[in-house]
PyMOL CGO cylinders between C-alpha atoms (Angstrom):
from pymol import cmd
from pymol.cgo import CYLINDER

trace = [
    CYLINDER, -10.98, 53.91, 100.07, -11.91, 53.64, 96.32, 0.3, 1, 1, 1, 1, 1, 1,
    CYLINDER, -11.91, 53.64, 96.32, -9.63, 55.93, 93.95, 0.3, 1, 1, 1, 1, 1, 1,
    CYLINDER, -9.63, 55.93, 93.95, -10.41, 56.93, 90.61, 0.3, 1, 1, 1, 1, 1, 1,
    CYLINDER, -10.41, 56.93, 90.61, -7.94, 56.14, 88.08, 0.3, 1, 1, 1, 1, 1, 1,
    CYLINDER, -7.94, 56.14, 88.08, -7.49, 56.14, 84.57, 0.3, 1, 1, 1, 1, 1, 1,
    CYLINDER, -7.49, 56.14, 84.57, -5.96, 53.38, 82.86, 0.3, 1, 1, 1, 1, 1, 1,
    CYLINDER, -5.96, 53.38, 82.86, -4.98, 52.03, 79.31, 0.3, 1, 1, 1, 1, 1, 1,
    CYLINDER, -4.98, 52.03, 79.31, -8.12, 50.53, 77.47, 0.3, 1, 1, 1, 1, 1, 1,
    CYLINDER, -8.12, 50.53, 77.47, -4.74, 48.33, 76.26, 0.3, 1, 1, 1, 1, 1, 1,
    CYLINDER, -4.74, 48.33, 76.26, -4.47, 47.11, 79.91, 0.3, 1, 1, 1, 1, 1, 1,
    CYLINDER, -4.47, 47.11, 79.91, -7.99, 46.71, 80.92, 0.3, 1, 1, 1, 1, 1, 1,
    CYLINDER, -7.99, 46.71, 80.92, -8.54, 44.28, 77.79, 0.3, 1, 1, 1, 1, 1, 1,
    CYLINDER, -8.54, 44.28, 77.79, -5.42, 42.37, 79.01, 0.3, 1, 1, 1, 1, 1, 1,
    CYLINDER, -5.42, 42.37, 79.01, -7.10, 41.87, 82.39, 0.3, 1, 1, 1, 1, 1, 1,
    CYLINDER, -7.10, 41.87, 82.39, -10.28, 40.73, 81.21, 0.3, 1, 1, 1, 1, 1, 1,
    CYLINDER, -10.28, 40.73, 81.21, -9.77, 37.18, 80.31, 0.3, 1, 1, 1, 1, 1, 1,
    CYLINDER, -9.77, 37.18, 80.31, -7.72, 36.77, 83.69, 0.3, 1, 1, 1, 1, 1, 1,
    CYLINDER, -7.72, 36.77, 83.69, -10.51, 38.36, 85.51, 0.3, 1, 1, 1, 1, 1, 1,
    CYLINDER, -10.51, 38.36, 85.51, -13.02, 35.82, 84.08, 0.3, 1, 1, 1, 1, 1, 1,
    CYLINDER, -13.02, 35.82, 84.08, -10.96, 32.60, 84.61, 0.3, 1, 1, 1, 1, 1, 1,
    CYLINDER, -10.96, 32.60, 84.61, -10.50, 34.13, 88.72, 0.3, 1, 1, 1, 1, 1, 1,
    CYLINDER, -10.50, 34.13, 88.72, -13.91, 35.12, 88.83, 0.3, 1, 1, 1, 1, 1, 1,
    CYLINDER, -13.91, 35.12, 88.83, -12.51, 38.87, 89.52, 0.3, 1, 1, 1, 1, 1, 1,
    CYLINDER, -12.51, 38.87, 89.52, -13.99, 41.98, 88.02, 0.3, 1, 1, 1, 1, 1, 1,
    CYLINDER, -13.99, 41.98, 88.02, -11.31, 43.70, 85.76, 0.3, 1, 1, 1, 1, 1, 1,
    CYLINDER, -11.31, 43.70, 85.76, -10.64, 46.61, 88.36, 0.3, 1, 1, 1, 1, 1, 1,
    CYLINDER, -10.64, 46.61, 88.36, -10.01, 43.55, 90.95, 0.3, 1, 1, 1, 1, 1, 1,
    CYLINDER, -10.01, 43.55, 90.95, -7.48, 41.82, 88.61, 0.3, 1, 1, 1, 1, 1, 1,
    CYLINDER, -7.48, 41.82, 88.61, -5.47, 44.70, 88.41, 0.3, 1, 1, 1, 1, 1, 1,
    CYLINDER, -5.47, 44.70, 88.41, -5.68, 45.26, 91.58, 0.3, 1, 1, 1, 1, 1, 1,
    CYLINDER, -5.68, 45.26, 91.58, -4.25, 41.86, 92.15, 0.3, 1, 1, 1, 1, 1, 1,
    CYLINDER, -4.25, 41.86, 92.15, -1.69, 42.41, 89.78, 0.3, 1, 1, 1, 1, 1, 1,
    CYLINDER, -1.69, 42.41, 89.78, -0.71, 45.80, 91.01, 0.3, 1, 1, 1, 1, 1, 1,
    CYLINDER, -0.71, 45.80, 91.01, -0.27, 44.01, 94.90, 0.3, 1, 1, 1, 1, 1, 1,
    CYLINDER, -0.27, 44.01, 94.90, 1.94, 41.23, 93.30, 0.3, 1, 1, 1, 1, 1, 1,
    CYLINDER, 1.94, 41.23, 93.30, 4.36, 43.72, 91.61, 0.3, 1, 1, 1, 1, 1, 1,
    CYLINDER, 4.36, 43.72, 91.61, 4.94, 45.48, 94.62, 0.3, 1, 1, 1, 1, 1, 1,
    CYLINDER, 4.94, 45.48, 94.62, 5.32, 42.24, 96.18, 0.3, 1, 1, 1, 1, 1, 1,
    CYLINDER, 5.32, 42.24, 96.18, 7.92, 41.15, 93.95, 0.3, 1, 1, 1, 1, 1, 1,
    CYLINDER, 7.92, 41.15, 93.95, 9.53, 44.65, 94.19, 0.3, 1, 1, 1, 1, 1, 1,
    CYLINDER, 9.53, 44.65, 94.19, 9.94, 44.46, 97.71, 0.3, 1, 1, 1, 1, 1, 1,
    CYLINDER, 9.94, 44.46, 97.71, 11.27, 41.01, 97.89, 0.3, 1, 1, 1, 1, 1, 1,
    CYLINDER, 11.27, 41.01, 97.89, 13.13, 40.54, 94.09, 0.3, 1, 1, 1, 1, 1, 1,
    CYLINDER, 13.13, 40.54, 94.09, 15.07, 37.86, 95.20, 0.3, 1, 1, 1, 1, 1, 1,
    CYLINDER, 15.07, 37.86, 95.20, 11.87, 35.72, 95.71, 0.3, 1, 1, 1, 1, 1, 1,
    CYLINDER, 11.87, 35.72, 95.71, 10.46, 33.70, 92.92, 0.3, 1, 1, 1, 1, 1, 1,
    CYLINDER, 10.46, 33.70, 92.92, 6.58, 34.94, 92.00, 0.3, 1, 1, 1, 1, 1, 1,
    CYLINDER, 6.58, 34.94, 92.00, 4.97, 31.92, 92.68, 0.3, 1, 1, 1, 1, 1, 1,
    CYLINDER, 4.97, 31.92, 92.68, 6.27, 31.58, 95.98, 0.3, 1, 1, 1, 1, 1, 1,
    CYLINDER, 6.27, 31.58, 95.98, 4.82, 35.56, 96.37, 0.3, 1, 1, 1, 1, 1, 1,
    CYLINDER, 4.82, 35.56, 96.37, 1.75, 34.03, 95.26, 0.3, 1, 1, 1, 1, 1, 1,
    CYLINDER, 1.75, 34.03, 95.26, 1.90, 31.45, 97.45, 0.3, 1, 1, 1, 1, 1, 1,
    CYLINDER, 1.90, 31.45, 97.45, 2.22, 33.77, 100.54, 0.3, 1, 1, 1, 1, 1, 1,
    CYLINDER, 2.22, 33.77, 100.54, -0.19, 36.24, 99.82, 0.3, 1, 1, 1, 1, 1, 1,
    CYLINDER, -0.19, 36.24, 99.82, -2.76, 33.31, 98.95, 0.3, 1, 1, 1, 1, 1, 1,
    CYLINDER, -2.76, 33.31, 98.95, -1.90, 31.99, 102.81, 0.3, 1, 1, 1, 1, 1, 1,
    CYLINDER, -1.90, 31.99, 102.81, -2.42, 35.32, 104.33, 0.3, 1, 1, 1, 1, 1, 1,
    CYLINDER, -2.42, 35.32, 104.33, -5.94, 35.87, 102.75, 0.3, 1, 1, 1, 1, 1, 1,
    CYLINDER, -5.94, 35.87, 102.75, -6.66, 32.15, 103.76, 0.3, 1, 1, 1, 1, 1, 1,
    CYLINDER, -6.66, 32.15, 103.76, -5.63, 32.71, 107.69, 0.3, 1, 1, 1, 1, 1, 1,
    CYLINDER, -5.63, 32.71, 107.69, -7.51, 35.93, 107.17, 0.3, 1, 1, 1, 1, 1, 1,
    CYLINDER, -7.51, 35.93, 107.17, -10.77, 34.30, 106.03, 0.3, 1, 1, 1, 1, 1, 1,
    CYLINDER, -10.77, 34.30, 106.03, -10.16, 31.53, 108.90, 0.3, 1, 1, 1, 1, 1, 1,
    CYLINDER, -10.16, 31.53, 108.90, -10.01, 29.00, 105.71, 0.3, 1, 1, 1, 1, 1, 1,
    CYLINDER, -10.01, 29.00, 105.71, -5.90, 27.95, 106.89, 0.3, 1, 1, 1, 1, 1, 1,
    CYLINDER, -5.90, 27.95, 106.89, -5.51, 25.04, 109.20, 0.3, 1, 1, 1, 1, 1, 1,
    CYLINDER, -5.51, 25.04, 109.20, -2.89, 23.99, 111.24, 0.3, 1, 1, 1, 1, 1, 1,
    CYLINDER, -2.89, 23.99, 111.24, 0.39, 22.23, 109.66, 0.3, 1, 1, 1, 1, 1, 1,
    CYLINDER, 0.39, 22.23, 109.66, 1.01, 19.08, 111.90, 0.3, 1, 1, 1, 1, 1, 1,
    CYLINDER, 1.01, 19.08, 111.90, 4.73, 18.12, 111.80, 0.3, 1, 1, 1, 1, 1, 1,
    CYLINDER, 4.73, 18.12, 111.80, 5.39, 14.07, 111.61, 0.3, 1, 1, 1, 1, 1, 1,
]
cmd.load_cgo(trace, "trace")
């Protein structure tokens, strides 16, 4: 369900350069950045990249794009 929000004009120029280089609108990079903070916040003893790492593998089992790890 869309919200309305307001935000800085401070942050939404801070987004926009990340939103171009992830092909993201601005509204979607914040988004992303709003779902790895509260990442990190739940799990602070976890290093961000490895939160990055783990949400990137859910969306890929999600979108059927993960395969199956083959030990040995």
């Amino acid at each position: 369900m869309p919200v309305a929000m307001k935000i800085s004009d401070e942050l939404a120029n801070d987004a926009k350069p990340y939103a171009a280089a992830e092909h993201r609108s601005v509204p979607k990079q914040i988004e992303y950045w709003a779902r790895i903070g509260k990442a990190v916040t739940d799990n602070p003893d976890m290093p961000v990249a490895m939160v990055r790492e783990i949400l990137l593998a859910r969306q890929e089992r999600l979108s059927d794009q993960a395969t199956e790890y083959k030990f040995g």
